[in-house]
C-alpha positions as CSV (number, residue, x, y, z in Angstrom):
1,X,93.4,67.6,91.1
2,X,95.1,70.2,93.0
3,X,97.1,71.6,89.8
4,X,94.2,71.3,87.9
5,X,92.4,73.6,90.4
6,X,95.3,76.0,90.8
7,X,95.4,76.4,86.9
8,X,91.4,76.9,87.1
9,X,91.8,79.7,89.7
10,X,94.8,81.3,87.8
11,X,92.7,81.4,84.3
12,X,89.0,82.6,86.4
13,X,91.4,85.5,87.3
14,X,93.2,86.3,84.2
15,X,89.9,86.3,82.2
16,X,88.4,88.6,84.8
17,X,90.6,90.7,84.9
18,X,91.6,90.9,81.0
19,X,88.3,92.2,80.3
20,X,89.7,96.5,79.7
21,X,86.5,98.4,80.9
22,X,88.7,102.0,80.4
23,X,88.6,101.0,76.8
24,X,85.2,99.5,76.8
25,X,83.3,102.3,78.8
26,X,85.1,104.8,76.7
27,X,84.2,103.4,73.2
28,X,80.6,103.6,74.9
29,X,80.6,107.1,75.5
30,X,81.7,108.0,72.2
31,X,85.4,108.9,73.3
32,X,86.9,106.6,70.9
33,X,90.1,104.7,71.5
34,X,91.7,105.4,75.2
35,X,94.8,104.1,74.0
36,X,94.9,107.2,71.7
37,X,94.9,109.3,74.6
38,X,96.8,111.0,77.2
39,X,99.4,107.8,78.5
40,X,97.6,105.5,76.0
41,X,96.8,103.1,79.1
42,X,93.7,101.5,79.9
43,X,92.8,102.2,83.4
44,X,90.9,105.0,85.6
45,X,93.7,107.3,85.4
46,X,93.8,107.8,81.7
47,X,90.1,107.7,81.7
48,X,90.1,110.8,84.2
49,X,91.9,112.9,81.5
50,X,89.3,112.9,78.9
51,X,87.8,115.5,81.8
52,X,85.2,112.9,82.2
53,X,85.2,112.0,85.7
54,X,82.3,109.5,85.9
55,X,83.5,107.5,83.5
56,X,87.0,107.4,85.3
57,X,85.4,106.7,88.6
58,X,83.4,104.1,86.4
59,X,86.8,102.7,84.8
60,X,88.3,102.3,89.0
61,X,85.3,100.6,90.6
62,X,85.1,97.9,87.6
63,X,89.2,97.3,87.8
64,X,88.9,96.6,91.1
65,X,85.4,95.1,90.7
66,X,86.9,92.4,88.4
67,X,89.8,91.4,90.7
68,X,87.3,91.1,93.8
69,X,85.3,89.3,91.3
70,X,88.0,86.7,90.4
71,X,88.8,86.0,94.3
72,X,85.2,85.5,95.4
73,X,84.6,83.3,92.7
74,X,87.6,81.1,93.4
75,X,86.3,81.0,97.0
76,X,83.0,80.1,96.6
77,X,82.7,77.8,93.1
78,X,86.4,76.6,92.6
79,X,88.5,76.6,95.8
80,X,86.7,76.6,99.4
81,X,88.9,76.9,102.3
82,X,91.9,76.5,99.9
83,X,93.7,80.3,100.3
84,X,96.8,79.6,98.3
85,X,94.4,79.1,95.4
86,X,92.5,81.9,95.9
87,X,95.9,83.7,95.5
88,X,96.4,82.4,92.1
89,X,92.7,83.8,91.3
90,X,94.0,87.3,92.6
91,X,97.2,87.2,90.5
92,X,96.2,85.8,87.1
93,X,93.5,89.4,87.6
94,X,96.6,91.2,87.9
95,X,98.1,90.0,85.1
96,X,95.2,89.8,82.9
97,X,95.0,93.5,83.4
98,X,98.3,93.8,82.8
99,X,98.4,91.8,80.1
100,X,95.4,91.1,78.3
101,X,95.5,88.7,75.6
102,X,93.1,90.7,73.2
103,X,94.9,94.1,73.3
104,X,98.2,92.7,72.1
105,X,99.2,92.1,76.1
106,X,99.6,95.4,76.4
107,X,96.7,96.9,79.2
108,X,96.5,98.8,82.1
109,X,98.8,99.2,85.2
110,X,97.0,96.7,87.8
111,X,96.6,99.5,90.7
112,X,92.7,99.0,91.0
113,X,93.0,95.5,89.8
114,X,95.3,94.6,92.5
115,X,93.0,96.6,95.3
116,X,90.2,94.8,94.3
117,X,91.7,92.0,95.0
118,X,93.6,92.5,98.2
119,X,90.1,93.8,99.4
120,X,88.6,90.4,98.4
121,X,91.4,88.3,99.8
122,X,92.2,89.9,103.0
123,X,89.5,92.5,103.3
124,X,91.4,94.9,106.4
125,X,94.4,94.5,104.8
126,X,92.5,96.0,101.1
127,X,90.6,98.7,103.4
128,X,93.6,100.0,104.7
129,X,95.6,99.9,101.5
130,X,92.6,102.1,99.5
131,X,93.1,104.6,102.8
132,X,96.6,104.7,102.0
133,X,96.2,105.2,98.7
134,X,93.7,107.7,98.9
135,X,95.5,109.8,101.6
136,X,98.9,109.8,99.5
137,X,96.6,110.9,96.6
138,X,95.4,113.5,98.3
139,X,98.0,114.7,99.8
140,X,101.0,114.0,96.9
141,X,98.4,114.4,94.3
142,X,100.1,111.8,92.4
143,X,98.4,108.7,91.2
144,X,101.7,106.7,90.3
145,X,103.0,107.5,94.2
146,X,99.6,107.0,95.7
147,X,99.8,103.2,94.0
148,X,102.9,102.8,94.9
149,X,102.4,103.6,98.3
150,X,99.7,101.6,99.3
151,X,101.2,98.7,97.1
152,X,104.5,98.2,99.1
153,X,102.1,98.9,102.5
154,X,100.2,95.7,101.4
155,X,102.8,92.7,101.9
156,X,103.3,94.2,105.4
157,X,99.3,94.8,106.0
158,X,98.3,90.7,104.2
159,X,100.9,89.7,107.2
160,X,99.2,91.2,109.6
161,X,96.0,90.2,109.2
162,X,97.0,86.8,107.4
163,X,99.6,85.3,108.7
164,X,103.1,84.8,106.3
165,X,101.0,82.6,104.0
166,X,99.9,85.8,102.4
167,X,102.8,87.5,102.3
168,X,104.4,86.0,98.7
169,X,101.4,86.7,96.5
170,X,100.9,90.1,97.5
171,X,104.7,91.1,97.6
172,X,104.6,89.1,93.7
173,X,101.4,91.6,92.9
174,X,103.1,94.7,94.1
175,X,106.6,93.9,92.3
176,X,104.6,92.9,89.1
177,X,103.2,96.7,89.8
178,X,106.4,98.5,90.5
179,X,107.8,96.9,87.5
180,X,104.4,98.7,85.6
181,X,105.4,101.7,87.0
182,X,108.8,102.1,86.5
183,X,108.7,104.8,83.9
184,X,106.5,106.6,86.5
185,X,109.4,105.8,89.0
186,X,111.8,108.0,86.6
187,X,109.7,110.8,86.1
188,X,108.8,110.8,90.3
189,X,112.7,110.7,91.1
190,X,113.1,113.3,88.3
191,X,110.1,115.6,89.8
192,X,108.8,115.0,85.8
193,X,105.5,112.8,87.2
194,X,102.3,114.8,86.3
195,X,99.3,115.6,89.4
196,X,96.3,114.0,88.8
197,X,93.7,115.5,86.5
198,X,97.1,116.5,84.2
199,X,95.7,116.4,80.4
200,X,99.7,115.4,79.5
């Protein structure tokens, strides 16, 4: 029963959060294929460079949207009381948007996703990690180092507001998201990573 229930929570997630609403919202406005665009990824920041900032705004509030989505539900219909499975809600989100089996597995970058989820999960811990990331945004005007950020903040901030058991999921979502971001890595180290709103 209990494997049964952690696969459940794992697939609620994944097919939450594979659904691409960059691409979807996008197509909807007449934009045409995201993917053909800018980065080619899926998520908010791409969005933002097709100067259209409501549907970028749009594109962020649904990625994390999803990811919340996919923990509440575990909680309420599939898992009650049983944290470790609403984990494995909040990571198969991740990696549906990461991954989604309908694009070829090839999606967005998880950032919103992964808030979304933390904010669900452990919701101080997710209001201080969107703080973070807004503040480094603002300040570094770099999405890539804004995510980044606020991702390695979040094992730390899950531990202090949850206790160790909450520690392993979210350090496993933010190394799945540093992974995602290790071209953006190279091009920060090489002072090559463009400031938000860049059309390039």
């Amino acid at each position: 029963m209990s494997a049964a229930m952690g696969a459940a929570c794992f697939a609620l997630g994944y097919l939450l959060g594979a659904i691409p609403f960059g691409l979807l919202l996008t197509r909807l406005a007449g934009i045409g294929d995201i993917r053909a665009i800018g980065s080619g990824n899926i998520g908010a920041t791409n969005v933002l460079r097709t100067g259209r900032r409501g549907l970028a705004a749009a594109t962020l509030l649904l990625d994390a949207a999803k990811g919340a989505a996919a923990v509440l539900l575990a909680r309420l219909w599939l898992a009650p009381g049983l944290p470790a499975f609403l984990w494995l809600a909040a990571l198969g989100a991740v990696i549906g948007h990461v991954f989604p089996l309908w694009l070829g597995f090839r999606g967005g970058k998880g950032v919103a996703t992964a808030l979304g989820v933390l904010l669900a999960a452990v919701w101080p811990a997710g209001v201080l990690a969107c703080v973070i990331w807004l503040l480094a945004a603002v300040i570094g005007r770099r999405s890539s180092l804004a995510a980044l950020i606020a991702l390695a903040a979040s094992p730390f901030l899950t531990f202090a507001f949850a206790g160790a058991g909450a520690v392993a999921p979210s350090l496993a979502i933010a190394a799945l998201i540093f992974w995602r971001h290790r071209a953006n890595i190279a091009r920060l180290l090489a002072g090559t990573e463009p400031r938000i709103g860049a059309q390039t």
